[in-house]
BAVOTOR-691483 format. One record per atom (N, C-alpha, C, CB): residue number from 1; residue in three letters; atom name; x, z, y. Coordinates in Angstrom, 3 decimals. Atoms other than C-alpha are relative to their C-alpha. Glycine has a CB too. Layout:
BEGIN
> NUM | ala | CA | X | Z | Y .
...
% end
This chain:
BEGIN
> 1 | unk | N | -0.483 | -1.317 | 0.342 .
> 1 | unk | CA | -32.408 | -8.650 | 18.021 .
> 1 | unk | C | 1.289 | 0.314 | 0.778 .
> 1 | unk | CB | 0.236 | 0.102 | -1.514 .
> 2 | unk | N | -1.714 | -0.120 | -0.980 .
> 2 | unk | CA | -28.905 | -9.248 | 19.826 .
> 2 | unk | C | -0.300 | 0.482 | 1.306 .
> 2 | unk | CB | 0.952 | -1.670 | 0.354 .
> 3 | unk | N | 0.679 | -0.205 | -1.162 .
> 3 | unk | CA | -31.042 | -9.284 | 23.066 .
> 3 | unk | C | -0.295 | 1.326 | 0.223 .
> 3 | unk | CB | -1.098 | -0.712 | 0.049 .
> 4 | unk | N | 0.734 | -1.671 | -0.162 .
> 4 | unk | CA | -32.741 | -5.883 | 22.489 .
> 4 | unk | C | 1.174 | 0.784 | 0.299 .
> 4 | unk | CB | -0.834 | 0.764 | -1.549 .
> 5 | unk | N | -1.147 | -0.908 | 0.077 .
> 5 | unk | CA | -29.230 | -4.598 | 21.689 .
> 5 | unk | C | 0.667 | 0.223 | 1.083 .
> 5 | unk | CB | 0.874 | -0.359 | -0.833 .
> 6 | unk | N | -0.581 | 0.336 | -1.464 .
> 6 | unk | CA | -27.769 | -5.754 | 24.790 .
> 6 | unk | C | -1.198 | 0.771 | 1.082 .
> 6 | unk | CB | 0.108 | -1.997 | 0.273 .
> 7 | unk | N | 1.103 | -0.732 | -1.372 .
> 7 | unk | CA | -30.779 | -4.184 | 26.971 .
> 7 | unk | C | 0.095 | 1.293 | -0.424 .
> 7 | unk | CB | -1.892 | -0.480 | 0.135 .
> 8 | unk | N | 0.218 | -1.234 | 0.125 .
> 8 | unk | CA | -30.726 | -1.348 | 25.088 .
> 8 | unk | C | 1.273 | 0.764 | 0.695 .
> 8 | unk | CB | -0.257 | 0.283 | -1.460 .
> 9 | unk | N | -1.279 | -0.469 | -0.374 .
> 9 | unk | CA | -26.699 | -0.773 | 25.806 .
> 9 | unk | C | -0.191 | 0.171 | 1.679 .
> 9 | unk | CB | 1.251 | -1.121 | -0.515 .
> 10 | unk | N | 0.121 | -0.141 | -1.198 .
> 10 | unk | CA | -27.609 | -1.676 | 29.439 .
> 10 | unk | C | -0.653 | 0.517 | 0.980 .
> 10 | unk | CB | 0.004 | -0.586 | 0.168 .
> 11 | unk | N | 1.102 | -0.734 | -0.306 .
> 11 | unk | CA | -30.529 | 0.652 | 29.856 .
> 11 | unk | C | 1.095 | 1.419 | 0.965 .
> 11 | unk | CB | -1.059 | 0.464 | -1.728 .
> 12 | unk | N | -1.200 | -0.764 | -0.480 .
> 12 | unk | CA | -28.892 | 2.942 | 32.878 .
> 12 | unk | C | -0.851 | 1.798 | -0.854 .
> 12 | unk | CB | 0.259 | -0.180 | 2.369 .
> 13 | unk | N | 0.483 | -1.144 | 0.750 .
> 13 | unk | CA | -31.094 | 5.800 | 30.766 .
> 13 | unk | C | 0.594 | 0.236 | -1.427 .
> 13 | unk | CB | -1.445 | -0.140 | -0.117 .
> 14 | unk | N | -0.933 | 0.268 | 1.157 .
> 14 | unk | CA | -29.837 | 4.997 | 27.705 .
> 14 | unk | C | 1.990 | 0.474 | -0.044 .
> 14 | unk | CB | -0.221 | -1.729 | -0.064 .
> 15 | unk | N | -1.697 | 0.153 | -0.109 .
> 15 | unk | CA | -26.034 | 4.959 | 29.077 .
> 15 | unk | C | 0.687 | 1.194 | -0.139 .
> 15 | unk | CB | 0.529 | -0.552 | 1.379 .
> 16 | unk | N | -0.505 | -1.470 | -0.301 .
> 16 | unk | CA | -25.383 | 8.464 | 29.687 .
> 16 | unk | C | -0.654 | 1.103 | -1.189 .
> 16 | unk | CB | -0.571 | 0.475 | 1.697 .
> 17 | unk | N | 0.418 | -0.510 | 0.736 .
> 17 | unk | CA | -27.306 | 9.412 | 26.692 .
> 17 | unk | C | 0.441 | 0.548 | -1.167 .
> 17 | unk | CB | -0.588 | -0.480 | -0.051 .
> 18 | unk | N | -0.892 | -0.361 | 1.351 .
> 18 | unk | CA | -25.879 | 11.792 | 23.975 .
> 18 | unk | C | -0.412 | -0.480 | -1.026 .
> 18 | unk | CB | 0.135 | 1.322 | -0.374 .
> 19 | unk | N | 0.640 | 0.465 | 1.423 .
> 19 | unk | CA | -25.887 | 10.066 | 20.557 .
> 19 | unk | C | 0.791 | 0.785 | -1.232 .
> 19 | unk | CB | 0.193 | -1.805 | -0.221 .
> 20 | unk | N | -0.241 | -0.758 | 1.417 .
> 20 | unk | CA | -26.150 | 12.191 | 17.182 .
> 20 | unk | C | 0.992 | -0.613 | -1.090 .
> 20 | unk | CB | -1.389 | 0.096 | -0.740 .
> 21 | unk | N | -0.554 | 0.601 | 1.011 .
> 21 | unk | CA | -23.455 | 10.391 | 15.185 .
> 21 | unk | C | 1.422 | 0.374 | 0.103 .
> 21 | unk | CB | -0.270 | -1.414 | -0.012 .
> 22 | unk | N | -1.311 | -0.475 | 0.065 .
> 22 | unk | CA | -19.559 | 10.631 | 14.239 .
> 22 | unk | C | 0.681 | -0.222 | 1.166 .
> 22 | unk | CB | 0.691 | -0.526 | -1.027 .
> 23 | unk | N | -0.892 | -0.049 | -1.087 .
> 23 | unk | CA | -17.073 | 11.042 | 17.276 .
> 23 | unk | C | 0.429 | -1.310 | -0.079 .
> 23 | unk | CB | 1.102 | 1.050 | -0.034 .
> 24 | unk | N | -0.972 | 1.249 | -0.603 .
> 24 | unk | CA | -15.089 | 7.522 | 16.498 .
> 24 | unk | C | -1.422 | -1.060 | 0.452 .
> 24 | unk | CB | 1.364 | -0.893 | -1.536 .
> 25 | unk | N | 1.138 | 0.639 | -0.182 .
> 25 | unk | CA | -18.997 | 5.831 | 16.135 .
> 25 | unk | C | -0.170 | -0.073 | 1.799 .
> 25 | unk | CB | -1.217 | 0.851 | -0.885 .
> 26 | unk | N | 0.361 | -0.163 | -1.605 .
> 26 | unk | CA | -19.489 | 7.552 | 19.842 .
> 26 | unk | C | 1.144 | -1.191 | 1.008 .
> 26 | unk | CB | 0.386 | 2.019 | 0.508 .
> 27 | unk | N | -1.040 | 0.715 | -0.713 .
> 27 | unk | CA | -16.021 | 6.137 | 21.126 .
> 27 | unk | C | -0.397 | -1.787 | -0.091 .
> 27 | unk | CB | 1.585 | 0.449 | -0.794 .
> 28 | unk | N | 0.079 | 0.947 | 0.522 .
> 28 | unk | CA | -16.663 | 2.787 | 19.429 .
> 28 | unk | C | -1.413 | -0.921 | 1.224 .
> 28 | unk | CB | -0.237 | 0.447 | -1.696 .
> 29 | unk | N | 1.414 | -0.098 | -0.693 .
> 29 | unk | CA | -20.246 | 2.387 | 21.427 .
> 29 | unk | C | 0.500 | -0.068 | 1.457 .
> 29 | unk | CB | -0.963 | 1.493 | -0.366 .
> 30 | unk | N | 0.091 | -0.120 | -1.198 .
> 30 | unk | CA | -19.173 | 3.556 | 24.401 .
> 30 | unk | C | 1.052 | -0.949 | 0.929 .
> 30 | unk | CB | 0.107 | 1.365 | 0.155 .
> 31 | unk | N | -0.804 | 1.332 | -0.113 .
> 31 | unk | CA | -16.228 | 0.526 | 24.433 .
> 31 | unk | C | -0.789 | -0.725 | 0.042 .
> 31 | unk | CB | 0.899 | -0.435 | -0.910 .
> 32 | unk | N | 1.102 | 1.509 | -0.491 .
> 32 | unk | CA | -19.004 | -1.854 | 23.743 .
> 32 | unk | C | -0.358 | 0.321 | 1.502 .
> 32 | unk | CB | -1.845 | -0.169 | -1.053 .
> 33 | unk | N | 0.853 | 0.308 | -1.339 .
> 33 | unk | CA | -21.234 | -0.694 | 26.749 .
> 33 | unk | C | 0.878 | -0.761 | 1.268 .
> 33 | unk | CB | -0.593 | 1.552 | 0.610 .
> 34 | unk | N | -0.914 | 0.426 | -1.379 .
> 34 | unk | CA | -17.976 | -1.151 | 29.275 .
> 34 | unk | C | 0.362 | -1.243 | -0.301 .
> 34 | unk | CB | 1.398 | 0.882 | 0.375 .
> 35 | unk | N | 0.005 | 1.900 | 0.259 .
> 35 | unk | CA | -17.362 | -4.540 | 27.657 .
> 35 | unk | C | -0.865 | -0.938 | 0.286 .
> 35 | unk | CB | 0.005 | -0.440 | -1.257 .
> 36 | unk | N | 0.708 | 0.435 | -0.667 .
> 36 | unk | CA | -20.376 | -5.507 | 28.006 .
> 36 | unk | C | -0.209 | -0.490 | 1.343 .
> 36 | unk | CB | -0.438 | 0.490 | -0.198 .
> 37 | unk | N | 0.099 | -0.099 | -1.917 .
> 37 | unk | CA | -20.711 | -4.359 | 31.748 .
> 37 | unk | C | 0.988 | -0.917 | 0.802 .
> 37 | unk | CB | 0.481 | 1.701 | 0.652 .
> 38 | unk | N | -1.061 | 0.667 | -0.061 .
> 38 | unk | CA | -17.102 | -6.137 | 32.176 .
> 38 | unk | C | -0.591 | -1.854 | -0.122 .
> 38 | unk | CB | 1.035 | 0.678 | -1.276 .
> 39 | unk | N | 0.526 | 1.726 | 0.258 .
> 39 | unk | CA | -18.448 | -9.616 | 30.961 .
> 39 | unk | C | -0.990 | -0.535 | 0.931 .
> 39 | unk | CB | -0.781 | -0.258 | -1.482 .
> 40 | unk | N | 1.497 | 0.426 | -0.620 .
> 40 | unk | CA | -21.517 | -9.555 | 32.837 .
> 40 | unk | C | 0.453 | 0.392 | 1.457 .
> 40 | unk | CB | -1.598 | 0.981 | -0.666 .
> 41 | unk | N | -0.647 | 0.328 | -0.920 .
> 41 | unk | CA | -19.566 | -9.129 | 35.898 .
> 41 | unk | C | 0.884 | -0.610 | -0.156 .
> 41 | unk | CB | 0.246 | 0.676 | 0.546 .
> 42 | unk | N | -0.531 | 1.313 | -0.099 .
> 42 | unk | CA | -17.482 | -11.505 | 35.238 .
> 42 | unk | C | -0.479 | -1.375 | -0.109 .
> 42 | unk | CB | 0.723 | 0.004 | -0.676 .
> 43 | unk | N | 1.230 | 0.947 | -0.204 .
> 43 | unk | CA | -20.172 | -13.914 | 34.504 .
> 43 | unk | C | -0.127 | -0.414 | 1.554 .
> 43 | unk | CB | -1.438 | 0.785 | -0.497 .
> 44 | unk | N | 0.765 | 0.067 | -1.627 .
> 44 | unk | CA | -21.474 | -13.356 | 38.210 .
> 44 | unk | C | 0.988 | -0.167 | 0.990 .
> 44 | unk | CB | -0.850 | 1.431 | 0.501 .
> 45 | unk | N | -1.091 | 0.641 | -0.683 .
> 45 | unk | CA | -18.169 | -13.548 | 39.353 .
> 45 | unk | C | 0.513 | -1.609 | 0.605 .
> 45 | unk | CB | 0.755 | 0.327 | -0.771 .
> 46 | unk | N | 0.115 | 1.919 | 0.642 .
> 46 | unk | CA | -17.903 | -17.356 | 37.969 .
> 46 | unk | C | -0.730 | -0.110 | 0.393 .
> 46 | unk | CB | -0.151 | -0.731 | -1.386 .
> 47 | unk | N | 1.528 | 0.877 | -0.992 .
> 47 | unk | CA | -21.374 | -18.220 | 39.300 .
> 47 | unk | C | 0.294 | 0.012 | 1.038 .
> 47 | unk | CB | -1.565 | 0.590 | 0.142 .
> 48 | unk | N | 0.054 | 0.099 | -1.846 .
> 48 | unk | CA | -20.699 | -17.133 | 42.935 .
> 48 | unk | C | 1.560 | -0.726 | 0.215 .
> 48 | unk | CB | -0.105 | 2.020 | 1.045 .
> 49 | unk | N | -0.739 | 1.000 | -0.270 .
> 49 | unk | CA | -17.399 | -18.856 | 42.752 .
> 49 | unk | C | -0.142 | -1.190 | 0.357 .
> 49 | unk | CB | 0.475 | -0.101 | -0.634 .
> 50 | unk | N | -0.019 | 1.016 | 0.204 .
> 50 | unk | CA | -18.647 | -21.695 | 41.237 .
> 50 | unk | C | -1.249 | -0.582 | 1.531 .
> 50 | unk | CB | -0.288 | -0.131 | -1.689 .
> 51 | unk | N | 0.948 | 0.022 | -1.320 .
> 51 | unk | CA | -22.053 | -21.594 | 44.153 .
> 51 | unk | C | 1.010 | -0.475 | 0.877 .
> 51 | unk | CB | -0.732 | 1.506 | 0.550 .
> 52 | unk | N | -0.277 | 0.041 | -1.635 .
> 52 | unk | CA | -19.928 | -21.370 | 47.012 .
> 52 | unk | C | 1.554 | -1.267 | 0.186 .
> 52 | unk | CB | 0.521 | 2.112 | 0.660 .
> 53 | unk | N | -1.075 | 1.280 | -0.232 .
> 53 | unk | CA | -17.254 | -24.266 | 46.012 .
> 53 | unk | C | -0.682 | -1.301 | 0.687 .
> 53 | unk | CB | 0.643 | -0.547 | -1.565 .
% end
């Protein structure tokens, strides 16, 4: 279920998509997605570091 959540946040259709709920809900959401996105380049960051040592 964590998985789905995470694909769903990272869906580039999904991203830009208006959602029907309270303004701080929207703000709140739209911090996850860039956190997300943030981690998961930093992830790949660390791998190609770690690759090319």
């Amino acid at each position: 279920m964590l998985l789905k959540k995470i694909l769903y946040y990272l869906n580039p259709v999904n991203f830009f998509k208006k959602e029907k709920v309270d303004i701080n809900l929207r703000f709140m959401h739209g911090i996850n997605k860039i956190s997300i996105l943030l981690f998961l380049i930093c992830v790949v960051v660390m791998i190609v570091r770690a690759v090319t040592r």
